[in-house]
PDB file of N, H, CA, C and O in Angstrom:
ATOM      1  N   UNK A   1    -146.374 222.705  32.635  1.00  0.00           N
ATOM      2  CA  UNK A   1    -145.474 222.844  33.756  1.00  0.00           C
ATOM      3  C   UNK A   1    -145.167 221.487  34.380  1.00  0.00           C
ATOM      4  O   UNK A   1    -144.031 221.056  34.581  1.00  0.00           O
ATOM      5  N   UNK A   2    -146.320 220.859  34.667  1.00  0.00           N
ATOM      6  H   UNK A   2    -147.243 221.209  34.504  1.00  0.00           H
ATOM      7  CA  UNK A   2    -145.781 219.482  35.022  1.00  0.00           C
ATOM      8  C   UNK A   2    -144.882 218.393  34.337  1.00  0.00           C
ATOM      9  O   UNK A   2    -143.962 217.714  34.792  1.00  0.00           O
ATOM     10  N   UNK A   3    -145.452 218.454  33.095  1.00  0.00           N
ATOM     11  H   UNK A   3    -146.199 219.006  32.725  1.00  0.00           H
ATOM     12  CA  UNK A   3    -144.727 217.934  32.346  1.00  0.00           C
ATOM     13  C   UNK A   3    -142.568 218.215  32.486  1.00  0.00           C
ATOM     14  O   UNK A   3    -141.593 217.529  32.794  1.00  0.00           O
ATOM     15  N   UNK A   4    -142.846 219.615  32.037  1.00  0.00           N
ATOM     16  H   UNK A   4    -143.638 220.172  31.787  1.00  0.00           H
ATOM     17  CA  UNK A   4    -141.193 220.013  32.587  1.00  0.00           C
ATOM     18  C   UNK A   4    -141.021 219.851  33.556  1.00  0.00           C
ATOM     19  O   UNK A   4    -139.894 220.297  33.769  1.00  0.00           O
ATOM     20  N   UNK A   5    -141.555 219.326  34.730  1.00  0.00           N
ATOM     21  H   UNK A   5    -142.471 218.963  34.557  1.00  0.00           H
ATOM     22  CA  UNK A   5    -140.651 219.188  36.032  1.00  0.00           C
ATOM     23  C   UNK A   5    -140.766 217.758  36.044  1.00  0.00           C
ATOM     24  O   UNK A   5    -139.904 217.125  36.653  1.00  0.00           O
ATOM     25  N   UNK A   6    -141.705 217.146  35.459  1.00  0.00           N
ATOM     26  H   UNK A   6    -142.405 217.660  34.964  1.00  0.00           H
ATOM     27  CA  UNK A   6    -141.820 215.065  35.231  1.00  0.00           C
ATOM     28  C   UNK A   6    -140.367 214.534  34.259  1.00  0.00           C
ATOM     29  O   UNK A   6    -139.693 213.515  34.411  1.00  0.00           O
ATOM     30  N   UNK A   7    -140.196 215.755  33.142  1.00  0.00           N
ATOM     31  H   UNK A   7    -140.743 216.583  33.019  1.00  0.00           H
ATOM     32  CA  UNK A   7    -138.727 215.622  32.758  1.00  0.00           C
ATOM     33  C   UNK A   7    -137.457 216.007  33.359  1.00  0.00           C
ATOM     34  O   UNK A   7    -136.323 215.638  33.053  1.00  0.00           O
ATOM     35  N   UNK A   8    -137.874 216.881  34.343  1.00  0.00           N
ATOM     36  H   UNK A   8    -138.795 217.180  34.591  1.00  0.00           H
ATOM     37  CA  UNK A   8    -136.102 216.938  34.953  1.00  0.00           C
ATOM     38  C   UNK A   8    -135.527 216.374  35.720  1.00  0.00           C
ATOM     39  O   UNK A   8    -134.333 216.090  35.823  1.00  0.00           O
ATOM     40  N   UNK A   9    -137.354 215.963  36.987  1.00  0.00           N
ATOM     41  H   UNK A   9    -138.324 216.194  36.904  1.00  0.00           H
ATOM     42  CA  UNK A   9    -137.095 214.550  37.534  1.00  0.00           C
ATOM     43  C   UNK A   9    -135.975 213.176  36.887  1.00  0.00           C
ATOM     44  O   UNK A   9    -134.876 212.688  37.150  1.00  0.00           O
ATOM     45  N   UNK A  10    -137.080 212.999  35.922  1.00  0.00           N
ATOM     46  H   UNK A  10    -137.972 213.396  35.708  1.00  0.00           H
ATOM     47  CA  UNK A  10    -136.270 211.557  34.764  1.00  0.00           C
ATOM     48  C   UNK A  10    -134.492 211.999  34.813  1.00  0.00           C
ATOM     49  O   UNK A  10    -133.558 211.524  35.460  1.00  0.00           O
ATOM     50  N   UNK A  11    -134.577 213.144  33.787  1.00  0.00           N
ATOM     51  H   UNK A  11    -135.336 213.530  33.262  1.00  0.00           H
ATOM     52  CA  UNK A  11    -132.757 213.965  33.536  1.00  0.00           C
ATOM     53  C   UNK A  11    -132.353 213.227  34.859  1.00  0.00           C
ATOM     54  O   UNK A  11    -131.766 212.153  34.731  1.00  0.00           O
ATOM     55  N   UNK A  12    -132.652 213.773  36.308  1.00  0.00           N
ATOM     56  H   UNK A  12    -133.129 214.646  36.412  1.00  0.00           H
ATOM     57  CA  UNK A  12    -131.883 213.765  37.118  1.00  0.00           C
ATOM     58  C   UNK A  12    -131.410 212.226  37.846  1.00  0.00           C
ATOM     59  O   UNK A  12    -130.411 211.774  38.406  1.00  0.00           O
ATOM     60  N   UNK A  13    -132.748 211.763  37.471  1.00  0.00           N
ATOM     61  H   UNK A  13    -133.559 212.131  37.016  1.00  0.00           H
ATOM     62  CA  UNK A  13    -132.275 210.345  38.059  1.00  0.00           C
ATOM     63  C   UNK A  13    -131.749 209.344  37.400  1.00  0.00           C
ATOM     64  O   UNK A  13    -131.493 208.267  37.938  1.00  0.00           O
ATOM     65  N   UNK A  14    -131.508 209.640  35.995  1.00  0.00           N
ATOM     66  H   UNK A  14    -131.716 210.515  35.558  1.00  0.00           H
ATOM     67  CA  UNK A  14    -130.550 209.544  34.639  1.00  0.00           C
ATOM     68  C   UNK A  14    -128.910 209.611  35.256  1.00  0.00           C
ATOM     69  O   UNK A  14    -127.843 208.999  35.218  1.00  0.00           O
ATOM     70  N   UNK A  15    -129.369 210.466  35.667  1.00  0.00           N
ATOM     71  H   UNK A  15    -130.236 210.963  35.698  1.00  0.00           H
ATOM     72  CA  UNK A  15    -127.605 211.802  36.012  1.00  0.00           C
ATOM     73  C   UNK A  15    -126.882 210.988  37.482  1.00  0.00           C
ATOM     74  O   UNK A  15    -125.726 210.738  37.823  1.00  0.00           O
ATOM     75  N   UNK A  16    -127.810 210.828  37.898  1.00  0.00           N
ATOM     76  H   UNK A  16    -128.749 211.031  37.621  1.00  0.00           H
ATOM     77  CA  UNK A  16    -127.284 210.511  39.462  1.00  0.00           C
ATOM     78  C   UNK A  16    -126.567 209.337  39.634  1.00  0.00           C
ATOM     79  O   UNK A  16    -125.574 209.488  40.346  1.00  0.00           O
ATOM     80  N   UNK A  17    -126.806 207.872  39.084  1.00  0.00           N
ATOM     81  H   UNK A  17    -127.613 207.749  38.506  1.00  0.00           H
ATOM     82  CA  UNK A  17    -125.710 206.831  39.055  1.00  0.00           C
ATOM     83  C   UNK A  17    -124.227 207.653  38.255  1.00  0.00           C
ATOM     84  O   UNK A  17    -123.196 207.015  38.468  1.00  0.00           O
ATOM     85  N   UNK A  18    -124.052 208.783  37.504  1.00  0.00           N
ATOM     86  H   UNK A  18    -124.890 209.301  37.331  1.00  0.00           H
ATOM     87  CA  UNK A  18    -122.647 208.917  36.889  1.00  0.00           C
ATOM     88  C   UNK A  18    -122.272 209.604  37.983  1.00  0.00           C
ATOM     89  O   UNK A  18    -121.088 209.494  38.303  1.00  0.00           O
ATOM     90  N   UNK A  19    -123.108 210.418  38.769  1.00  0.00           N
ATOM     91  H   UNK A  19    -124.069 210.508  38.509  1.00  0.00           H
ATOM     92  CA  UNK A  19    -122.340 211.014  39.790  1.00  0.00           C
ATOM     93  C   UNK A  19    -121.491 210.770  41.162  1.00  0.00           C
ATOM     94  O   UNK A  19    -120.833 211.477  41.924  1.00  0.00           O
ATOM     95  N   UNK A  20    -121.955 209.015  41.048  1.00  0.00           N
ATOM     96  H   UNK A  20    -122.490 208.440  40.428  1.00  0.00           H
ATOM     97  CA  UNK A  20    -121.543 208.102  42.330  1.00  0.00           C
ATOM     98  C   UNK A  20    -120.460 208.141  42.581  1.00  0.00           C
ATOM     99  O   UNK A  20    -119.761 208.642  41.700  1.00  0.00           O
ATOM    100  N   UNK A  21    -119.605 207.574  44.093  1.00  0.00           N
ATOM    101  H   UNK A  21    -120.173 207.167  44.809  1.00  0.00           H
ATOM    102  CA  UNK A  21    -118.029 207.511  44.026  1.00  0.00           C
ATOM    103  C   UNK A  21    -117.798 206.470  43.348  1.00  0.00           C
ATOM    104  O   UNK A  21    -118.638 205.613  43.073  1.00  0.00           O
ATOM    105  N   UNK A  22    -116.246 206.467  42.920  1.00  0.00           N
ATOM    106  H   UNK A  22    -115.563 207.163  43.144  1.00  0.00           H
ATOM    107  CA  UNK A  22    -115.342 205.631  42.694  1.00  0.00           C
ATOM    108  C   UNK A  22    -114.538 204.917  43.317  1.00  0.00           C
ATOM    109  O   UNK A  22    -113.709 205.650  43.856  1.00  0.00           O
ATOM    110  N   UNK A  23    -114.316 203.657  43.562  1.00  0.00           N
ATOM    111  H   UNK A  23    -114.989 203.062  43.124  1.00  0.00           H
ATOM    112  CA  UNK A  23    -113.174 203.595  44.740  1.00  0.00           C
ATOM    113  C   UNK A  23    -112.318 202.440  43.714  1.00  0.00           C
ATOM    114  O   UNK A  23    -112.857 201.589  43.006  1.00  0.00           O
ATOM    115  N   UNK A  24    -110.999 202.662  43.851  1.00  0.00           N
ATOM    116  H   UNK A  24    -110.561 203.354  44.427  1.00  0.00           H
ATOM    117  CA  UNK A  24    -110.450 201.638  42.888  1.00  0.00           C
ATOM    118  C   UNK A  24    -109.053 200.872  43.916  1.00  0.00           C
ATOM    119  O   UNK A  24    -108.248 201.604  44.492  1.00  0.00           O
ATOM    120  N   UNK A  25    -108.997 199.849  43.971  1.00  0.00           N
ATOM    121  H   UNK A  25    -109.651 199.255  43.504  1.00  0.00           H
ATOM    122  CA  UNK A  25    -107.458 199.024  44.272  1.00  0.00           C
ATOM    123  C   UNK A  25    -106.236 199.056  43.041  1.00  0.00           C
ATOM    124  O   UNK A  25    -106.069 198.519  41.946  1.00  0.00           O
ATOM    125  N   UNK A  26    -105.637 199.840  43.753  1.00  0.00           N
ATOM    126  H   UNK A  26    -105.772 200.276  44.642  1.00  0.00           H
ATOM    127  CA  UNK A  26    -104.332 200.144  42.933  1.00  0.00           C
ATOM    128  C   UNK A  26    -102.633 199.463  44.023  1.00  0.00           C
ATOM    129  O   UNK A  26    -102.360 199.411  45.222  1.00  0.00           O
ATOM    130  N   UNK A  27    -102.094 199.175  43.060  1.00  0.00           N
ATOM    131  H   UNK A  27    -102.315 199.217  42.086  1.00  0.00           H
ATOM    132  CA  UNK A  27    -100.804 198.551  43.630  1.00  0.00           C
ATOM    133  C   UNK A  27     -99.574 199.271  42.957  1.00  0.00           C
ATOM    134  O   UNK A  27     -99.482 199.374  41.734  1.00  0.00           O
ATOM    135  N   UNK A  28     -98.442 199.864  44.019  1.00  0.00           N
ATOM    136  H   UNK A  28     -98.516 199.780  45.013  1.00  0.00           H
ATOM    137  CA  UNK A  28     -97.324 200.653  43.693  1.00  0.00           C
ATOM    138  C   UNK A  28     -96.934 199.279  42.672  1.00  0.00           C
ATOM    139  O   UNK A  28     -97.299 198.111  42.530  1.00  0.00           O
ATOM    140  N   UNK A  29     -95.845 200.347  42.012  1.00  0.00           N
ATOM    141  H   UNK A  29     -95.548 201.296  42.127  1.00  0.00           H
ATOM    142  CA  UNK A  29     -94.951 198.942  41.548  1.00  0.00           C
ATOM    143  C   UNK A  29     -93.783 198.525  42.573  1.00  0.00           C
ATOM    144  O   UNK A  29     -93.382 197.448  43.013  1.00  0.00           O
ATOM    145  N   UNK A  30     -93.421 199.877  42.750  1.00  0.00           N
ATOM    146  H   UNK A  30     -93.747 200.752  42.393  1.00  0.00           H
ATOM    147  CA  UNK A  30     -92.016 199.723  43.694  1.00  0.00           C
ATOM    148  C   UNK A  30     -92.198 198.738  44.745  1.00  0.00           C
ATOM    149  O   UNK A  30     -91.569 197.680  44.714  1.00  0.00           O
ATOM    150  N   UNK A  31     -93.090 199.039  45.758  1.00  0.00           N
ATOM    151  H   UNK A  31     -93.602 199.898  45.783  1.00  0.00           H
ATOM    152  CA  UNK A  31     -93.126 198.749  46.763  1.00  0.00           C
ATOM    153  C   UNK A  31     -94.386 197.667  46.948  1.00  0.00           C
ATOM    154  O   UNK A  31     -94.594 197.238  48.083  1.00  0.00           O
ATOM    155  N   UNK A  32     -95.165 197.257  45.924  1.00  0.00           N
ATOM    156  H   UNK A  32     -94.996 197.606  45.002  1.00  0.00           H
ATOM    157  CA  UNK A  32     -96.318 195.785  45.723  1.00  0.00           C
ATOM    158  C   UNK A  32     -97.084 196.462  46.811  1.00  0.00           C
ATOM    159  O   UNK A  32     -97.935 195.617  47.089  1.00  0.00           O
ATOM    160  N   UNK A  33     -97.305 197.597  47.671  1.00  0.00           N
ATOM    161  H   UNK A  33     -96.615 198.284  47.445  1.00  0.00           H
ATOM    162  CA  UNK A  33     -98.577 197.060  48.627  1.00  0.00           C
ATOM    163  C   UNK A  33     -99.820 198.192  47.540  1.00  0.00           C
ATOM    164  O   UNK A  33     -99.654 199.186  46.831  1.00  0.00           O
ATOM    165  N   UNK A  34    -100.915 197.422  47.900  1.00  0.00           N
ATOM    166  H   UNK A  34    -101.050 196.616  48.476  1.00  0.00           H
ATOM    167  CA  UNK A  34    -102.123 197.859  47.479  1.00  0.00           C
ATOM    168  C   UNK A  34    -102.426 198.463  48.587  1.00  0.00           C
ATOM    169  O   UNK A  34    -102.072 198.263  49.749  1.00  0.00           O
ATOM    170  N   UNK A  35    -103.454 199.593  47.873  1.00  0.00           N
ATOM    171  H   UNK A  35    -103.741 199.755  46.929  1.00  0.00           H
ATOM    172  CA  UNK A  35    -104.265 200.869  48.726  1.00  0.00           C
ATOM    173  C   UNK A  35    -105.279 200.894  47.609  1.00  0.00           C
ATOM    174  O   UNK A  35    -105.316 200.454  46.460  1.00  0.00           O
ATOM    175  N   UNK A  36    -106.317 201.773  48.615  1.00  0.00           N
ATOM    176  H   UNK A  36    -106.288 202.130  49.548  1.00  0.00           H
ATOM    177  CA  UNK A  36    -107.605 202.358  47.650  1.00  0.00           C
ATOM    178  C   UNK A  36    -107.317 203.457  47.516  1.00  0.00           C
ATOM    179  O   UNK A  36    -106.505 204.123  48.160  1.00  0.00           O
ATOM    180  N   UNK A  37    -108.077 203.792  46.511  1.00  0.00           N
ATOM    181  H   UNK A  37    -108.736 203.251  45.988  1.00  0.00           H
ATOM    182  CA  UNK A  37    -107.888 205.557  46.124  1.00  0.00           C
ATOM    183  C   UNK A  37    -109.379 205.482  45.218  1.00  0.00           C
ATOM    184  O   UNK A  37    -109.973 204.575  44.636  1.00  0.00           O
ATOM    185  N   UNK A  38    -109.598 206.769  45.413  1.00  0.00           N
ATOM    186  H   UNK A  38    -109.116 207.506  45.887  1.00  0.00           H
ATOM    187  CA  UNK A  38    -110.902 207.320  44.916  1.00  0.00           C
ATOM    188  C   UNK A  38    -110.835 208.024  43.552  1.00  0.00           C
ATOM    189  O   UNK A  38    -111.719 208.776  43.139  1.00  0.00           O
ATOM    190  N   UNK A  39    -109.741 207.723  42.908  1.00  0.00           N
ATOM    191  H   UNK A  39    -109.023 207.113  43.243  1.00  0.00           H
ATOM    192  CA  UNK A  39    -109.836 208.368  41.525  1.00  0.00           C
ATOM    193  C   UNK A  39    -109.208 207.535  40.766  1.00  0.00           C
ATOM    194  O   UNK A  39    -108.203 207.189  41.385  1.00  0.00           O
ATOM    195  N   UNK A  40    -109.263 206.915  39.545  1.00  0.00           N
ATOM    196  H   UNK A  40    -110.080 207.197  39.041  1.00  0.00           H
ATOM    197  CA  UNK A  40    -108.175 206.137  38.614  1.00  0.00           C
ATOM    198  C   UNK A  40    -106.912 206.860  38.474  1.00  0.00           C
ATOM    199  O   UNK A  40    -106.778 208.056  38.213  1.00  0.00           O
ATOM    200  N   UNK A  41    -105.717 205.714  38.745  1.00  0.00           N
ATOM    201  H   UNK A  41    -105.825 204.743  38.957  1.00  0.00           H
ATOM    202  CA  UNK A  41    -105.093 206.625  38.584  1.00  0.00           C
ATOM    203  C   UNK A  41    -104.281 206.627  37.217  1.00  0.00           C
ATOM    204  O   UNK A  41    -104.483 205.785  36.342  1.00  0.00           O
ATOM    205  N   UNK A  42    -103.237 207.763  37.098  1.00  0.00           N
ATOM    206  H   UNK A  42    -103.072 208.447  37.809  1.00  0.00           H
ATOM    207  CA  UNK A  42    -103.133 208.391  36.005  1.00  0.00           C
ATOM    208  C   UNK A  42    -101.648 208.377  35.689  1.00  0.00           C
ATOM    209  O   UNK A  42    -101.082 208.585  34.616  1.00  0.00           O
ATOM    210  N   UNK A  43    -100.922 207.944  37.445  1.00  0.00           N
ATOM    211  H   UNK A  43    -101.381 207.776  38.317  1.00  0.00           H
ATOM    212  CA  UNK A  43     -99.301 208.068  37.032  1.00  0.00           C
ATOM    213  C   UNK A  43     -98.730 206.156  36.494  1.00  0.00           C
ATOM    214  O   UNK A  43     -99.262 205.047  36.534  1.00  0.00           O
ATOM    215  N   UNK A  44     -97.678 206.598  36.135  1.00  0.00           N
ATOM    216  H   UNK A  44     -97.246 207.500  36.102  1.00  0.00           H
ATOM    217  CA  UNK A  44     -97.146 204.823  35.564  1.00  0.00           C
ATOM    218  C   UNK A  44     -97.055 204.460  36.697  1.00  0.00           C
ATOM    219  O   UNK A  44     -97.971 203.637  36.697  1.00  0.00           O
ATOM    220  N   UNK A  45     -96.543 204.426  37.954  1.00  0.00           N
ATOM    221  H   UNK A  45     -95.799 205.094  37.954  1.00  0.00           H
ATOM    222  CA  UNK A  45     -95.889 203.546  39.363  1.00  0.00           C
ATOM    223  C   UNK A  45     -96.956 202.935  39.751  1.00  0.00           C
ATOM    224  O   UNK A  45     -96.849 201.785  40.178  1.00  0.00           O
ATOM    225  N   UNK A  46     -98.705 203.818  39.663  1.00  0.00           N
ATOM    226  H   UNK A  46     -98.792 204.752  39.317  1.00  0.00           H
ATOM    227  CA  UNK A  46     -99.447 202.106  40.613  1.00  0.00           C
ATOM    228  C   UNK A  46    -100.496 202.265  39.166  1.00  0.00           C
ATOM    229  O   UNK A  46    -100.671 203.158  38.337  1.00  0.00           O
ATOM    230  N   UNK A  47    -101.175 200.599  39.429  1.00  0.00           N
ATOM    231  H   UNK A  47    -101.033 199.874  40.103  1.00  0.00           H
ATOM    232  CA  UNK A  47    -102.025 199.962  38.432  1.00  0.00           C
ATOM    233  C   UNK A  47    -102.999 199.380  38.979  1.00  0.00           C
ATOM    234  O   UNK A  47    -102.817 198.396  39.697  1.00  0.00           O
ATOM    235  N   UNK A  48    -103.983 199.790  38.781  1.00  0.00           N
ATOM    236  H   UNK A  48    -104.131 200.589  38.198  1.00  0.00           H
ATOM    237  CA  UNK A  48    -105.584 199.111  39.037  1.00  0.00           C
ATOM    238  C   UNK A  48    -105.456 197.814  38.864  1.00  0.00           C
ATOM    239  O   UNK A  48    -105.445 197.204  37.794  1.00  0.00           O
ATOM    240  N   UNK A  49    -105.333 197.297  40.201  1.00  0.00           N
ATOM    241  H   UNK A  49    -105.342 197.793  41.070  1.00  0.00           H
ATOM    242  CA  UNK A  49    -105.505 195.070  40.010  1.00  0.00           C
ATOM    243  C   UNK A  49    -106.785 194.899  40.332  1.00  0.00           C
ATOM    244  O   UNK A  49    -107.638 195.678  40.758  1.00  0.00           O
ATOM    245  N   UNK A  50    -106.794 193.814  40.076  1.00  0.00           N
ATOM    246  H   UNK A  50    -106.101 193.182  39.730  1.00  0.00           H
ATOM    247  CA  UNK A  50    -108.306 192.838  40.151  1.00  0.00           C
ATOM    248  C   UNK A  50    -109.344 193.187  39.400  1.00  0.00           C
ATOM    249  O   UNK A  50    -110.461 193.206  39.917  1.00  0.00           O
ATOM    250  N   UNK A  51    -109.139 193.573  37.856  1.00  0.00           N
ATOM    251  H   UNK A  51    -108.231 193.558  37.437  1.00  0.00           H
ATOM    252  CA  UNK A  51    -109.473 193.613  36.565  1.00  0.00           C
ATOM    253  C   UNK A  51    -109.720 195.561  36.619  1.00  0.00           C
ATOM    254  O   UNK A  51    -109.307 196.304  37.508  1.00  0.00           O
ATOM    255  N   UNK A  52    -110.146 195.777  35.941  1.00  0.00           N
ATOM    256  H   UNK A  52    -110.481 195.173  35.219  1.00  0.00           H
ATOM    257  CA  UNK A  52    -111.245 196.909  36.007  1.00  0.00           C
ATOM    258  C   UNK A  52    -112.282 197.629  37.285  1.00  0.00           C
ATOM    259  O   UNK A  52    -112.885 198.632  37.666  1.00  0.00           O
ATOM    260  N   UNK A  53    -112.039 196.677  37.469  1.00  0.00           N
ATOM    261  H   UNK A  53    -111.549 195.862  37.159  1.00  0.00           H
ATOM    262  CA  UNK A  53    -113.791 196.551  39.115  1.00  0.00           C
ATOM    263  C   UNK A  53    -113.477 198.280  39.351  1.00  0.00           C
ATOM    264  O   UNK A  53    -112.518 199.034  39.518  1.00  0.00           O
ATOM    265  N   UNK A  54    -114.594 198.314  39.269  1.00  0.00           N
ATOM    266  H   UNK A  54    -115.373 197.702  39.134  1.00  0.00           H
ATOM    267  CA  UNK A  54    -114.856 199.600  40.272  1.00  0.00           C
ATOM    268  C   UNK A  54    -115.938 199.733  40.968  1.00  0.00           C
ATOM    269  O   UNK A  54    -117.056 199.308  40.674  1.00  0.00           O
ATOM    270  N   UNK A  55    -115.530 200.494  42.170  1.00  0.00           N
ATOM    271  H   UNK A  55    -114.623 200.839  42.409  1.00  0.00           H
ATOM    272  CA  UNK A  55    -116.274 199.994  43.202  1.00  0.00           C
ATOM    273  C   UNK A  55    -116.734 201.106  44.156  1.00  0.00           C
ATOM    274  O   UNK A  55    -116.025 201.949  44.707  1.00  0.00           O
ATOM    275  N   UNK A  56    -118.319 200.908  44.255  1.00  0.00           N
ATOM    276  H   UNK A  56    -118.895 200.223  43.807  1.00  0.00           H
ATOM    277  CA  UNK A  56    -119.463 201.957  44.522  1.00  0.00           C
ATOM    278  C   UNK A  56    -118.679 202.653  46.166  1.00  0.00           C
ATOM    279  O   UNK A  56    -118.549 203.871  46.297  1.00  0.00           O
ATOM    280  N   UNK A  57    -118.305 201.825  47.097  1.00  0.00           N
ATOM    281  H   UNK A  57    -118.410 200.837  46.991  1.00  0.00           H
ATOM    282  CA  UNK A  57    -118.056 202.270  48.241  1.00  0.00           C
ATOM    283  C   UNK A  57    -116.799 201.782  48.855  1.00  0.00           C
ATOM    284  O   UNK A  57    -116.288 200.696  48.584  1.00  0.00           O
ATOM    285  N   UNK A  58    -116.279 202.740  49.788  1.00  0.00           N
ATOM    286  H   UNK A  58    -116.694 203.623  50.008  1.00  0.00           H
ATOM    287  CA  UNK A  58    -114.773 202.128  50.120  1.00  0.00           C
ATOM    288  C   UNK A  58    -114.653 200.982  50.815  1.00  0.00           C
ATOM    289  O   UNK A  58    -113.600 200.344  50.797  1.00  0.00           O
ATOM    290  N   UNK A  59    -116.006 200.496  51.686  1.00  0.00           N
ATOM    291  H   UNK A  59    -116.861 201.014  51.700  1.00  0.00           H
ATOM    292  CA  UNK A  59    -115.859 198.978  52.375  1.00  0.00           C
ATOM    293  C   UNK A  59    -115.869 198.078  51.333  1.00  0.00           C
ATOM    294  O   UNK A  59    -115.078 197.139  51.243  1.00  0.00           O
ATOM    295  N   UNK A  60    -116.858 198.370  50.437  1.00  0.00           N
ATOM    296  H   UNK A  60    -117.501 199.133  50.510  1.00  0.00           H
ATOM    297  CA  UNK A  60    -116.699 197.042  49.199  1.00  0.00           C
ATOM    298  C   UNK A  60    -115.110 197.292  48.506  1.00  0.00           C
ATOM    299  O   UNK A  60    -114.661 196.306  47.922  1.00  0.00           O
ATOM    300  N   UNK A  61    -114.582 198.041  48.521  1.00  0.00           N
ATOM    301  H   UNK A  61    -114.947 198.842  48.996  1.00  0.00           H
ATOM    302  CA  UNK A  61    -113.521 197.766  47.981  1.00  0.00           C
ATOM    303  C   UNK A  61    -112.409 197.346  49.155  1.00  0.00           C
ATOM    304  O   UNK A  61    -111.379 196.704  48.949  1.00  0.00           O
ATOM    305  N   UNK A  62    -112.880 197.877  50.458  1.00  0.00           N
ATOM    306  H   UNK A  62    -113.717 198.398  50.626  1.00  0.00           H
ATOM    307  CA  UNK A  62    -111.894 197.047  51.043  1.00  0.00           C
ATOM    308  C   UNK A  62    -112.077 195.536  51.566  1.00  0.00           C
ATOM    309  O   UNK A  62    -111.286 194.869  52.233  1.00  0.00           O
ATOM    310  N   UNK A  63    -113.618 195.112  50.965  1.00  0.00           N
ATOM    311  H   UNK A  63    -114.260 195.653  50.422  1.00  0.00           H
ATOM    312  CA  UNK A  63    -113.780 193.712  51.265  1.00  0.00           C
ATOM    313  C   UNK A  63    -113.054 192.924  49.751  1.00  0.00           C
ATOM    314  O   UNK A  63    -112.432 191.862  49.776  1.00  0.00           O
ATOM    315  N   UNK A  64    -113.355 193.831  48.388  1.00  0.00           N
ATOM    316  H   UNK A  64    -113.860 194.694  48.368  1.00  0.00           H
ATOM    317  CA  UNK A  64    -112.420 193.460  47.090  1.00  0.00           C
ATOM    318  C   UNK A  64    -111.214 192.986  47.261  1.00  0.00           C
ATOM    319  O   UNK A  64    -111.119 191.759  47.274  1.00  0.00           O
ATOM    320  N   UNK A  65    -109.952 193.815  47.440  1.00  0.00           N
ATOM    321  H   UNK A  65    -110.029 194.812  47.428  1.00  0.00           H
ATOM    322  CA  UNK A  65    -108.805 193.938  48.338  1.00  0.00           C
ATOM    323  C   UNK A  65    -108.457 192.918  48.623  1.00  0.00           C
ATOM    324  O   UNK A  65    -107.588 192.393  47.927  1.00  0.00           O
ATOM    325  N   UNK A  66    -109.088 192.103  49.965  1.00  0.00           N
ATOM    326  H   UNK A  66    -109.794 192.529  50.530  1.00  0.00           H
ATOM    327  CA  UNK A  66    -108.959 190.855  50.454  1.00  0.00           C
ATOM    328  C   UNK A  66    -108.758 189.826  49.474  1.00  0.00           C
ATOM    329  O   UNK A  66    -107.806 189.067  49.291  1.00  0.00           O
ATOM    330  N   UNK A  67    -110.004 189.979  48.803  1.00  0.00           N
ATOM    331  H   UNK A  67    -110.777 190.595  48.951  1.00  0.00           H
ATOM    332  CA  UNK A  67    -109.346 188.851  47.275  1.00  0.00           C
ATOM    333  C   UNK A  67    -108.996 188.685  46.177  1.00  0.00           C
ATOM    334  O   UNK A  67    -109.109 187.747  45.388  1.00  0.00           O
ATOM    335  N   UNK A  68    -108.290 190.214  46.110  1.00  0.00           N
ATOM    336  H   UNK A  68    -108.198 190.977  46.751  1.00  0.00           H
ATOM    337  CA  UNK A  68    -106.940 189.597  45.033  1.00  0.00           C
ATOM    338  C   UNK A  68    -105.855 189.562  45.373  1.00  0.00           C
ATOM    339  O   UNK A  68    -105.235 190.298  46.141  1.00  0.00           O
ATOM    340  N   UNK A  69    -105.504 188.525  44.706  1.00  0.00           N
ATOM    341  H   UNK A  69    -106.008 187.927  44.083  1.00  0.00           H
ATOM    342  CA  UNK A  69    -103.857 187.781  44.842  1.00  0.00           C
ATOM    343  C   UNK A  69    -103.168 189.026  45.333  1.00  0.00           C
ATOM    344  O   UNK A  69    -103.125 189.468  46.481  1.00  0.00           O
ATOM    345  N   UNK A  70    -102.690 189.451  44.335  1.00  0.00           N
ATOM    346  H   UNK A  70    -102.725 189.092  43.403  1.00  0.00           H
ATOM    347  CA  UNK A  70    -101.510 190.375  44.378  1.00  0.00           C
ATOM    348  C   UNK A  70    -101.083 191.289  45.355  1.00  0.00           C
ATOM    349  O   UNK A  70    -100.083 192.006  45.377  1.00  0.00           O
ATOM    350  N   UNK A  71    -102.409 191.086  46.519  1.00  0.00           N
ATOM    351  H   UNK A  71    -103.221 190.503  46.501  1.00  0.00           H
ATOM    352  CA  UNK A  71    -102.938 192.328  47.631  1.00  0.00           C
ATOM    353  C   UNK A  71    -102.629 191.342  49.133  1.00  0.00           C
ATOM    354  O   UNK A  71    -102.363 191.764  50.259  1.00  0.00           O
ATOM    355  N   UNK A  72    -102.714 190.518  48.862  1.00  0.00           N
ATOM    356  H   UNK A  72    -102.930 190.175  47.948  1.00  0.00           H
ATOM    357  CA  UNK A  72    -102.108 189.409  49.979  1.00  0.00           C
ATOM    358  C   UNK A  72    -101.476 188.985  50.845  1.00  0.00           C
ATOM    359  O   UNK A  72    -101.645 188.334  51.876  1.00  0.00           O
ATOM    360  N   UNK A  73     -99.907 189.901  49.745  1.00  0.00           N
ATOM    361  H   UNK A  73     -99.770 190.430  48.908  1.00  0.00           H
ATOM    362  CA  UNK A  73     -98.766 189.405  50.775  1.00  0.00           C
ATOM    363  C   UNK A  73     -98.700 189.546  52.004  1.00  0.00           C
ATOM    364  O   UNK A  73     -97.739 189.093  52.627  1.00  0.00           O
TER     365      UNK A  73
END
């Protein structure tokens, strides 16, 4: 018995970093201003700047934000 609950422990704390938020900087095309959003997105008009980054919480991404270029104007 211990044993199975010493493994679901492990499973779970395995499991729990995939379950974290997302927060990503995306920029319209139309209109250049950047926003965060909590999901990648999926339509052609905005594009994830400042590489890939993804980012655990929405202040770190709104301290991200600040330094990339493209988010500036």
């Amino acid at each position: 018995m211990k044993k199975m609950l010493a493994g679901a422990v492990l499973l779970a704390a395995a499991a729990t970093p995939a379950l974290s938020a997302e927060f990503f900087i995306v920029q319209d095309s139309a209109t250049k201003k950047c926003t965060i959003v909590d999901k990648r997105p999926t339509v052609t008009t905005t594009t994830v700047v400042g590489g890939d980054r993804v980012y655990t919480t929405r202040e770190e991404a709104t301290a991200g934000m600040k330094t990339v270029k493209v988010c500036q104007n």
